[in-house]
C-alpha positions as CSV (number, residue, x, y, z in Angstrom):
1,X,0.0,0.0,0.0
2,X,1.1,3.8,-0.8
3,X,0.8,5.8,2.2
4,X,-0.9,9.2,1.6
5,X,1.0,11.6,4.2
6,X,-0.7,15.0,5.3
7,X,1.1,18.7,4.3
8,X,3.1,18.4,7.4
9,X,4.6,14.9,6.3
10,X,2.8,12.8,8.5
11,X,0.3,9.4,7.8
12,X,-3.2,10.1,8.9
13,X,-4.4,7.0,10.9
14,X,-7.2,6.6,12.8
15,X,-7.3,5.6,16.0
16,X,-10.5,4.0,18.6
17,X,-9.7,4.2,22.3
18,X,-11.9,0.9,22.9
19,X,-13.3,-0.4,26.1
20,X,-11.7,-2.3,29.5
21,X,-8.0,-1.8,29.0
22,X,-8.0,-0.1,25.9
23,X,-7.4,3.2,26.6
24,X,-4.8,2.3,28.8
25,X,-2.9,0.0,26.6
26,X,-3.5,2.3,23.8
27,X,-1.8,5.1,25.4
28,X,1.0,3.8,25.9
29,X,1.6,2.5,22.5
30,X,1.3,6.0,21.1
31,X,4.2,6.5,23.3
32,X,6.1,4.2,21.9
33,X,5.1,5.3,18.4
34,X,6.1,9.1,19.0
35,X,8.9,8.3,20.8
36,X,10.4,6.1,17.7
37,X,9.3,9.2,15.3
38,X,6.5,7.4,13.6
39,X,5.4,9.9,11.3
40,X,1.4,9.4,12.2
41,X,-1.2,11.8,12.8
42,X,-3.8,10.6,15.4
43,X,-7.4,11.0,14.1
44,X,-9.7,10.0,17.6
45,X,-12.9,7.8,16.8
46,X,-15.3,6.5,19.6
47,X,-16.7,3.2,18.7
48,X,-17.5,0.1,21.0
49,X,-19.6,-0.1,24.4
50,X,-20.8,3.6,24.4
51,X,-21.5,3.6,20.6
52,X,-23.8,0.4,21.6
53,X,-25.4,2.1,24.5
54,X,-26.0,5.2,22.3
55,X,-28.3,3.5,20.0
56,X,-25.7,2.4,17.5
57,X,-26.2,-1.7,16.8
58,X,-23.1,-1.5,15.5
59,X,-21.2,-0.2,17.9
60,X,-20.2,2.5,15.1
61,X,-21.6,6.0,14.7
62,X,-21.4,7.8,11.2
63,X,-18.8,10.2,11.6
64,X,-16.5,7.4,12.8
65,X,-17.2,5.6,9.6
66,X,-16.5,8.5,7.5
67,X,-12.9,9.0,9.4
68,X,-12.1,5.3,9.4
69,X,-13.0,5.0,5.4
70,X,-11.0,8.7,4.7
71,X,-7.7,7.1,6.5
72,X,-7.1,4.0,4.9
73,X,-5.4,2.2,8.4
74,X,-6.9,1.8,11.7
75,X,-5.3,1.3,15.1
76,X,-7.7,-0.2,17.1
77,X,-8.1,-1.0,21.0
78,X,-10.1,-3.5,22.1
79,X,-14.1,-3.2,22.7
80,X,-16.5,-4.6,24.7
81,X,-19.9,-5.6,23.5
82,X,-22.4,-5.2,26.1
83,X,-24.3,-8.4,26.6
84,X,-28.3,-9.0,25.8
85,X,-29.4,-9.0,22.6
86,X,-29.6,-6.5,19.4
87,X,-25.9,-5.9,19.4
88,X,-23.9,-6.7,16.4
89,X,-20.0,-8.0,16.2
90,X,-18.7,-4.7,15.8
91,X,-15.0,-6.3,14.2
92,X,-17.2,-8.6,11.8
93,X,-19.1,-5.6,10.6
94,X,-15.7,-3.7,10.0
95,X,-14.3,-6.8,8.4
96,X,-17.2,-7.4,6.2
97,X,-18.5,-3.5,5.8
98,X,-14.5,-2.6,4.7
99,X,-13.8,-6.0,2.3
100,X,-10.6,-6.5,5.3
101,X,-10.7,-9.9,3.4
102,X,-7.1,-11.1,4.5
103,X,-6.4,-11.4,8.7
104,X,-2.7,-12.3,9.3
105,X,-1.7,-13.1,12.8
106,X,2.2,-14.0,13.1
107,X,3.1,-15.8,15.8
108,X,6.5,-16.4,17.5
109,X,8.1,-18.0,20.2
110,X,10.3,-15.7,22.6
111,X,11.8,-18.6,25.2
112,X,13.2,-18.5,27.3
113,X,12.5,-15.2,28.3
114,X,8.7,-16.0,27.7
115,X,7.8,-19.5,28.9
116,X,7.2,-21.6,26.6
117,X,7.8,-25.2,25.2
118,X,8.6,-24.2,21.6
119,X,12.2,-22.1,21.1
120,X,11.7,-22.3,17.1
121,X,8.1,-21.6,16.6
122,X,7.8,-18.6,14.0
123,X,4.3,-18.9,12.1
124,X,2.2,-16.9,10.5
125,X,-1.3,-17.4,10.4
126,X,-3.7,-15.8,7.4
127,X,-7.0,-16.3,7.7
128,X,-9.8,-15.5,5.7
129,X,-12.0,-13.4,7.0
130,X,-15.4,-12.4,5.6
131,X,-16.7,-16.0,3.9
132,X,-17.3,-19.9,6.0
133,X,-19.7,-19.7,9.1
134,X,-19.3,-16.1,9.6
135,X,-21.4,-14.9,7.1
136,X,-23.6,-15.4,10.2
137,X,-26.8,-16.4,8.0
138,X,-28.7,-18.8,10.7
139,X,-32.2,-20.0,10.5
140,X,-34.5,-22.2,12.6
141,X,-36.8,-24.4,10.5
142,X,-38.3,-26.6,12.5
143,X,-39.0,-27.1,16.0
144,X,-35.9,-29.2,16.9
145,X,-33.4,-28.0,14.0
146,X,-31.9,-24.5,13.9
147,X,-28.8,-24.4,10.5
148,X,-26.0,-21.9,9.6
149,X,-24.8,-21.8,6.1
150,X,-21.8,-22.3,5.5
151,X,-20.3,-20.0,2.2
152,X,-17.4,-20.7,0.3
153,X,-16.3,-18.8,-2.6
154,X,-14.0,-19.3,-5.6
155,X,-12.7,-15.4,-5.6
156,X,-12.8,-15.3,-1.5
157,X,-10.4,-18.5,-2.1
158,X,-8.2,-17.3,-4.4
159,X,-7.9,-13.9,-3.1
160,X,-7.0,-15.1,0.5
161,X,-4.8,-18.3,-0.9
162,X,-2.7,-15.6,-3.4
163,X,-1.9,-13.6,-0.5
164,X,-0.5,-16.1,1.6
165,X,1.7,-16.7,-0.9
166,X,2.3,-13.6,-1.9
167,X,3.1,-12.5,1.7
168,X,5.2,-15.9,1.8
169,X,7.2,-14.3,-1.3
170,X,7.9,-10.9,0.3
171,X,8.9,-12.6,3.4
172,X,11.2,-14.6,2.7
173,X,9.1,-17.6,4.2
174,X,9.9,-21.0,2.5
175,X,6.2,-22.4,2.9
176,X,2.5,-22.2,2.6
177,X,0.5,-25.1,4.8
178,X,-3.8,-25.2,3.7
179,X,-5.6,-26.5,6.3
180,X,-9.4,-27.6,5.4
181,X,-11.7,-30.5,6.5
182,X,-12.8,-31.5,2.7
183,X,-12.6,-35.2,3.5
184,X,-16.1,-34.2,4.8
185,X,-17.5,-31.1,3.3
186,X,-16.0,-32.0,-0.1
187,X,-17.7,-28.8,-1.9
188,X,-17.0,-26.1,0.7
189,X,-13.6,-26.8,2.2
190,X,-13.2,-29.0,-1.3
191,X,-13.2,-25.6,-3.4
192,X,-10.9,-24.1,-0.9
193,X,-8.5,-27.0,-1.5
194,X,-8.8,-27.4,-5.1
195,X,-8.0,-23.6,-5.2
196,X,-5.3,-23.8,-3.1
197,X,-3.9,-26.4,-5.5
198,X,-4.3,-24.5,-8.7
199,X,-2.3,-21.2,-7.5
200,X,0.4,-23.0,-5.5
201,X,1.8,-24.2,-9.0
202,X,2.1,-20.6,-9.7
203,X,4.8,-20.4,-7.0
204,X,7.4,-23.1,-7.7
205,X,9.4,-21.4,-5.4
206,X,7.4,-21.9,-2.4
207,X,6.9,-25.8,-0.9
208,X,3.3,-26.2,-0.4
209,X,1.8,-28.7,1.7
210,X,-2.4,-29.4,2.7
211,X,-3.2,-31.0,6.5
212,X,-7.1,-32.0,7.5
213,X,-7.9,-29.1,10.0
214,X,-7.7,-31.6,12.7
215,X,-4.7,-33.3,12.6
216,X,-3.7,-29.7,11.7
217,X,-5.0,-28.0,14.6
218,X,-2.6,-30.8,16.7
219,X,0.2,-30.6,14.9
220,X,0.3,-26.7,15.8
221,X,0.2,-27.0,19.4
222,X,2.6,-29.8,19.4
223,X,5.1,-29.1,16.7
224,X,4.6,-25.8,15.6
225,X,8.0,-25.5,14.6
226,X,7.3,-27.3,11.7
227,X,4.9,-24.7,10.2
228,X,5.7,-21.7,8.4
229,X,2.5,-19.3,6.8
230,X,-0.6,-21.4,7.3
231,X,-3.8,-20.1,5.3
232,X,-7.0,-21.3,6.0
233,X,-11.1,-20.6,6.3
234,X,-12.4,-18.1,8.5
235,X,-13.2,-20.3,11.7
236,X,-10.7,-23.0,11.7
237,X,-8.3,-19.9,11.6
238,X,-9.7,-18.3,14.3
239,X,-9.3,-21.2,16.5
240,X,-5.9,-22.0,15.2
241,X,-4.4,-18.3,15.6
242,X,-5.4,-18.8,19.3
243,X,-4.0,-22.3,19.5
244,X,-0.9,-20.8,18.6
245,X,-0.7,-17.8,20.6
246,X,-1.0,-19.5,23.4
247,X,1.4,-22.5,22.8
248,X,3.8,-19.4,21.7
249,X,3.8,-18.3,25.1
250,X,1.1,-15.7,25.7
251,X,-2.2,-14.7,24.2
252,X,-1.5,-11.2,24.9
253,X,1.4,-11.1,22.9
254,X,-0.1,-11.4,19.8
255,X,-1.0,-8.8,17.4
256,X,-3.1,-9.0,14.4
257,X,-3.6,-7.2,10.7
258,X,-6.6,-7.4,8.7
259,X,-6.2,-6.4,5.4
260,X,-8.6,-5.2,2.9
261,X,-7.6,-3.3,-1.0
262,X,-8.3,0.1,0.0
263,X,-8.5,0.0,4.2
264,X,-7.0,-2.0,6.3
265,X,-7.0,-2.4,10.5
266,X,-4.7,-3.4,13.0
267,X,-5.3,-4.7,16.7
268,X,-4.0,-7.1,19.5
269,X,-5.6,-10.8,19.5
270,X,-6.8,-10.4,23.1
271,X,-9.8,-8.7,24.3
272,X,-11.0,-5.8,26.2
273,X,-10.2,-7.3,29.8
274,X,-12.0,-5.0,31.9
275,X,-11.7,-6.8,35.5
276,X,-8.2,-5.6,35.0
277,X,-9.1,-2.2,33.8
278,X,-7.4,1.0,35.2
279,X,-4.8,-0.8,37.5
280,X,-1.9,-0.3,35.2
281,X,-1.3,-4.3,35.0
282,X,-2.2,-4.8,31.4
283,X,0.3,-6.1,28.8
284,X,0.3,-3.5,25.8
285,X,1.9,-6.0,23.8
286,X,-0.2,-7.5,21.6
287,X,-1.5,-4.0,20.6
288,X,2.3,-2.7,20.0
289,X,2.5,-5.6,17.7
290,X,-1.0,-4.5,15.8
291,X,0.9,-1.3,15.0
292,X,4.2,-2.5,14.3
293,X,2.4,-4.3,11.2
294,X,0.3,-1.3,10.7
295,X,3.9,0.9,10.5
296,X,5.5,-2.3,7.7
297,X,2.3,-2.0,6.1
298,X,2.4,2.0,5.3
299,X,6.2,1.8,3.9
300,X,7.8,2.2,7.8
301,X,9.6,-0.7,8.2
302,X,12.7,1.1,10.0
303,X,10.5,2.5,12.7
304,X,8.8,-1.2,12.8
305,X,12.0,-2.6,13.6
306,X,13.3,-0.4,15.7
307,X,10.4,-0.8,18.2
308,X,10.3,-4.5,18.1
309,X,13.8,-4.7,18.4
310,X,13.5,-2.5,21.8
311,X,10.8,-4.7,22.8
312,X,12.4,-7.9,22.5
313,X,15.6,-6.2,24.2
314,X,13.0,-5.4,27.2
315,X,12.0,-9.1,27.2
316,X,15.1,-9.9,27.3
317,X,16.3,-7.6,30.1
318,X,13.5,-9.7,32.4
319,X,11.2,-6.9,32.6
320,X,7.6,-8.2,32.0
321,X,3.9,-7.8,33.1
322,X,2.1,-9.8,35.4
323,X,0.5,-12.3,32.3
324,X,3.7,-13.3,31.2
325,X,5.9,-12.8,34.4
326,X,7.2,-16.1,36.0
327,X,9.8,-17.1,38.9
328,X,13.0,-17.8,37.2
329,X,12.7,-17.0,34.1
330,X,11.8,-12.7,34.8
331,X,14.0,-10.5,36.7
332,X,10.9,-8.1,37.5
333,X,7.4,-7.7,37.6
334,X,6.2,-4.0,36.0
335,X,2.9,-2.6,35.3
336,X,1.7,-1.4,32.0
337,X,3.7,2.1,32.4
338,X,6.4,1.0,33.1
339,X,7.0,-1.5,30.5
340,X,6.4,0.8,28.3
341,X,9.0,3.6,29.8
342,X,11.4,0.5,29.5
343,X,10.9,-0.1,25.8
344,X,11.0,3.8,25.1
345,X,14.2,3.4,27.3
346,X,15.9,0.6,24.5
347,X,14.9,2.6,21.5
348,X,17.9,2.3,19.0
349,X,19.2,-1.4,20.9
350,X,19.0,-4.6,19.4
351,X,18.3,-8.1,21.4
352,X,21.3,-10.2,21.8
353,X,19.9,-13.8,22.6
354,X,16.7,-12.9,20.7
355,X,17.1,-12.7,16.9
356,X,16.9,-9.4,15.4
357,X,13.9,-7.9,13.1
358,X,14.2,-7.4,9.5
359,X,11.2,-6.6,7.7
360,X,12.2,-4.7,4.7
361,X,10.4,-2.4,2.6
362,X,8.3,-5.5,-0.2
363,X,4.8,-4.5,-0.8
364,X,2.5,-7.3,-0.7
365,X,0.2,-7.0,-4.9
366,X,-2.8,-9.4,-5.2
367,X,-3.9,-9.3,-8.7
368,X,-7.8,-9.4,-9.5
369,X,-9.1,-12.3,-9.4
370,X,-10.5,-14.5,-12.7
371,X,-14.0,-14.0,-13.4
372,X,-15.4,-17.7,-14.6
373,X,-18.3,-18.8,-16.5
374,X,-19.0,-22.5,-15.9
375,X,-21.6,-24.3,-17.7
376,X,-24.7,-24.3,-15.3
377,X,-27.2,-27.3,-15.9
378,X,-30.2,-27.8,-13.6
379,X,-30.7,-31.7,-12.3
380,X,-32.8,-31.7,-9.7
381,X,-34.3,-30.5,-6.2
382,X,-33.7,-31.3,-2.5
383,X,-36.9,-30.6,-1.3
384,X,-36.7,-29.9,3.1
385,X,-39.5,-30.5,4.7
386,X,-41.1,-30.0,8.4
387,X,-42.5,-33.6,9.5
388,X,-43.5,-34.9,12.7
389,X,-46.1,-36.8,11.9
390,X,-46.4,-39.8,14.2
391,X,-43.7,-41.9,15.0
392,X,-41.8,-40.6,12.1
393,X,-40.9,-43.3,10.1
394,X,-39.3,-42.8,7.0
395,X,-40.7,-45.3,4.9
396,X,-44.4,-43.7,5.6
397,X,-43.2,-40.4,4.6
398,X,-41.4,-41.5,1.6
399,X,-45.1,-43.9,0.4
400,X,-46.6,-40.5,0.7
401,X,-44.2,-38.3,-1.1
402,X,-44.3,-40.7,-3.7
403,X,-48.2,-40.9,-3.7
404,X,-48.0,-36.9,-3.9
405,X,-45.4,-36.8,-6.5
406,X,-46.3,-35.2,-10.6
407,X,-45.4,-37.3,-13.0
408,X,-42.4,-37.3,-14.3
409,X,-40.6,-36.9,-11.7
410,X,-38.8,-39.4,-9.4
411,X,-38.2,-39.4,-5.5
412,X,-34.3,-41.1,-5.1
413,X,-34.2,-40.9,-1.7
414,X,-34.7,-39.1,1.5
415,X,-32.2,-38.2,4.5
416,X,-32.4,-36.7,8.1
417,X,-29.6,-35.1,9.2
418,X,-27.9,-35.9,6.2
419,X,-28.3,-39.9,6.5
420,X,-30.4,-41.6,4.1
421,X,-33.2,-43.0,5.6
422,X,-35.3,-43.7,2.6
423,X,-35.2,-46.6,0.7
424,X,-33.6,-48.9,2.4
425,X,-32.7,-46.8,6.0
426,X,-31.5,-48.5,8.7
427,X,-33.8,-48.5,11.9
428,X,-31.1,-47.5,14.2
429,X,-30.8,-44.1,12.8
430,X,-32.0,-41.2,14.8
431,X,-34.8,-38.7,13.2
432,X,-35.8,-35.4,14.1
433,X,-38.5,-33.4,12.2
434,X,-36.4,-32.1,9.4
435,X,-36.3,-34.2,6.4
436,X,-34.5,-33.7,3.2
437,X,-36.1,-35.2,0.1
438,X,-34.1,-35.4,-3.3
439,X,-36.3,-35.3,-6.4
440,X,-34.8,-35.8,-10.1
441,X,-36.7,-35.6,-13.2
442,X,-38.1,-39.4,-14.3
443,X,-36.2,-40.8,-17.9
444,X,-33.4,-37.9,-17.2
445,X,-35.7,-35.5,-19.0
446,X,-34.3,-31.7,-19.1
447,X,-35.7,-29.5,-16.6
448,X,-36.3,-25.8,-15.6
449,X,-37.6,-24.0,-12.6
450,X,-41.2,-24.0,-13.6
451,X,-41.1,-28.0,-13.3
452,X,-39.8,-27.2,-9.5
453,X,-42.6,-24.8,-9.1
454,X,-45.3,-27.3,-10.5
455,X,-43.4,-30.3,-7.7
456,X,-43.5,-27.7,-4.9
457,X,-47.3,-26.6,-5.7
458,X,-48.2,-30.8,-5.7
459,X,-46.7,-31.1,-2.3
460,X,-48.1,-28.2,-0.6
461,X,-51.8,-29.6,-1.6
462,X,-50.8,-33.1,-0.5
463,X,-50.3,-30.9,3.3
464,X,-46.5,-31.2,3.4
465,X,-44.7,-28.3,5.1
466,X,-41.8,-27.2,2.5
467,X,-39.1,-24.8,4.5
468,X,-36.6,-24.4,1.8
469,X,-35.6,-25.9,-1.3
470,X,-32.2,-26.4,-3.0
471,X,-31.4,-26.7,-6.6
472,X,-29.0,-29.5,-7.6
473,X,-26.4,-28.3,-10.4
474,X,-24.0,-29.5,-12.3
475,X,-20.9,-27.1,-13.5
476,X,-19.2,-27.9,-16.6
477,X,-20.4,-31.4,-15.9
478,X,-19.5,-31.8,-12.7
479,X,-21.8,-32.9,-9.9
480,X,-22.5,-29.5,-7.8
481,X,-24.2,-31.1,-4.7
482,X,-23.3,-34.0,-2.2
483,X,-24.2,-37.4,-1.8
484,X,-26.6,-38.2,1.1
485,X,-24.5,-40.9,3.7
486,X,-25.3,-44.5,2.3
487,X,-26.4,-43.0,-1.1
């Protein structure tokens, strides 16, 4: 990214106090910033718990919109979301509002001046950020089944998996890891693999590896060494930047990036905290870190390195907060202000035991993604229904779809809970009242959507409760829908 600098020279960034130990933690890494000669101009928003109690859902007023769109990076504290209904993930609705598409979350091992079983861990974790689960799209259709869908795109894909490897390219990292489940969810986390496949050969430079999320998810916190930039879908990323963090040494040590094409925001990992709140014992740490990538991102990498490298000279020296403080290993124990005087103190030192920072000045280019125009071929319709008639059996229902059925068309089978129960189900399988019925056209006739209409209008007279319907597809000839278990 080109920075856009004021008349005076200086980077306009905006900048959110937040909630709990916010303010705290975030004053003191504005020290540290001015103190190193960052050349940043503080714009003040207020967003989080008093935006909420305000009357803003969002946790985000307009004027604090208009200043965090105008500056291009944000430094942001952390918030708290008062609980009860009504109120909205404030950093999903950032993430999703601003396209901040790409969340990177490095994580490294400081033993043994940080405890910590794993002297060689140095990951990074980039995470997609606005597709999977968190499209937060939930429905209850029945009485006993409630569903989230889960969305996985080919450009979300590509444009995540490009800039792992592009951000593997400008740092020097020797390897990209995917992590998905698609030995299960062979079209969601399949797509995200397949993609992952395709752009990799674009990088013969870079090894290239793909781990099931949960052998994946255990190989981090065991042998994290053996990982170097890890890119994977929006939850199993959340989970694993934790995972890490923690086996690192200390959640609150951790600092995080989320990257969009035009705006982009920077925070700690850790959240607002506020039991500890105004008793100078936070760790500003993971914050620091947020805007030591915020400084690498807008061309600063000198200043970047000079405040890690005073950092890690302070965790070196034995001077640490109360989270990461322990009996042999620190020399002594030192609120939030003063761990902060101390790393203002080292400015211009580098660590000795600790390895030094280098992050250099390579911008990190995505290029636009392909647009693609599959052939699109209609096959069929999973048809959901509500049913608890009875004892629920399976074959019943199925004699009376079929009884209610138009001609021409053909019930092949019905599942709950994705099992097929219907022909041939087995009588140990558990139902619940939500039943998914696949229809395809009889003689493999060609269909269109007014032969679904015509089904759907047939069932709703024959009393069935229809809550949702799902076309089957095929793309270029490839099957666009999954198999039902036992199909």
């Amino acid at each position: 990214m080109t920075s856009q600098s004021t008349s005076s020279g200086t980077i306009p960034v905006t900048v959110a106090y937040g909630d709990g130990i916010g303010p705290e933690i975030m004053e003191s890494v504005i020290r540290i910033l001015q103190a190193a000669g960052a050349p940043l101009d503080y714009q003040v928003v207020e967003i989080g718990e008093k935006a909420y109690l305000s009357g803003h859902t969002s946790g985000i007023p307009t004027e604090a919109w208009d200043t965090i769109r105008r500056n291009k990076a944000f430094l942001k504290a952390p918030i708290t979301t008062p609980q009860g209904g009504g109120y909205k993930s404030l950093n999903v609705t950032i993430r999703k509002s601003l396209g901040l598409y790409a969340n990177v979350r490095p994580t490294k091992s400081y033993a043994p001046y940080v405890a910590s079983p794993h002297s060689g861990m140095d990951l990074v974790i980039v995470r997609e950020n606005e597709e999977d689960l968190y499209a937060g799209i939930e429905h209850q259709q029945t009485a006993e089944v409630t569903q989230v869908l889960k969305l996985i795109t080919r450009p979300g894909s590509e444009r995540i998996i490009r800039y792992a490897f592009e951000y593997a390219t400008a740092h020097g990292r020797r390897k990209v890891t995917c992590m998905s489940k698609d030995n299960i969810m062979k079209h969601t986390d399949g797509l995200f693999h397949k993609v992952f496949d395709e752009v990799a050969k674009e990088y013969p430079d870079i090894q290239s590896e793909h781990h099931i999320i949960d052998i994946g998810a255990a190989r981090v916190a065991a042998m994290p060494e053996t990982f170097d930039v890890i890119v994977t879908l929006n939850l199993y990323g959340d989970i694993i930047s934790d995972i890490a963090a923690q086996v690192a040494g200390s959640v609150g040590l951790a600092g995080s990036a989320n990257i969009g094409t035009t705006v982009s925001m920077f925070e700690a990992v850790h959240g607002s905290a506020p039991d500890i709140a105004g008793k100078d014992v936070a760790n500003p740490s993971g914050l620091l870190m947020g805007a030591v990538q915020m400084l690498v991102h807008l061309g600063k990498a000198d200043i970047a390195e000079k405040i890690t490298n005073a950092w890690l000279c302070t965790l070196e020296s034995g001077i640490h907060t109360a989270d990461v403080f322990r009996s042999g290993l620190s020399e002594r124990e030192v609120g939030t202000k003063l761990f902060t005087d101390a790393i203002i103190e080292r400015l211009g030192q580098r660590p000795t035991s600790l390895k030094p920072v280098s992050y250099g000045n390579a911008e990190i280019h995505v290029p636009p993604v392909r647009n693609r125009s599959p052939r699109k071929e209609l096959q069929g319709v999973d048809v959901f229904l509500d049913w608890a008639d009875g004892d629920r059996n399976p074959d019943r229902l199925g004699t009376a779809l079929e009884a209610a059925t138009l001609e021409g068309w053909k019930l092949k089978m019905i599942t709950n809970r994705g099992v097929k129960v219907y022909p041939d189900g087995l009588p140990e399988t558990f139902w619940t009242d939500h039943w998914r019925c696949r229809f395809l056209p009889a003689s493999g006739r060609d269909i269109v959507f007014a032969d679904i209409l015509q089904l759907l209008s047939a069932m709703e007279q024959g009393g069935f409760d229809v809550i949702k319907t799902e076309h089957l597809y095929t793309f270029d000839g490839e099957r666009g829908y999954s198999l039902g278990q036992g199909e």
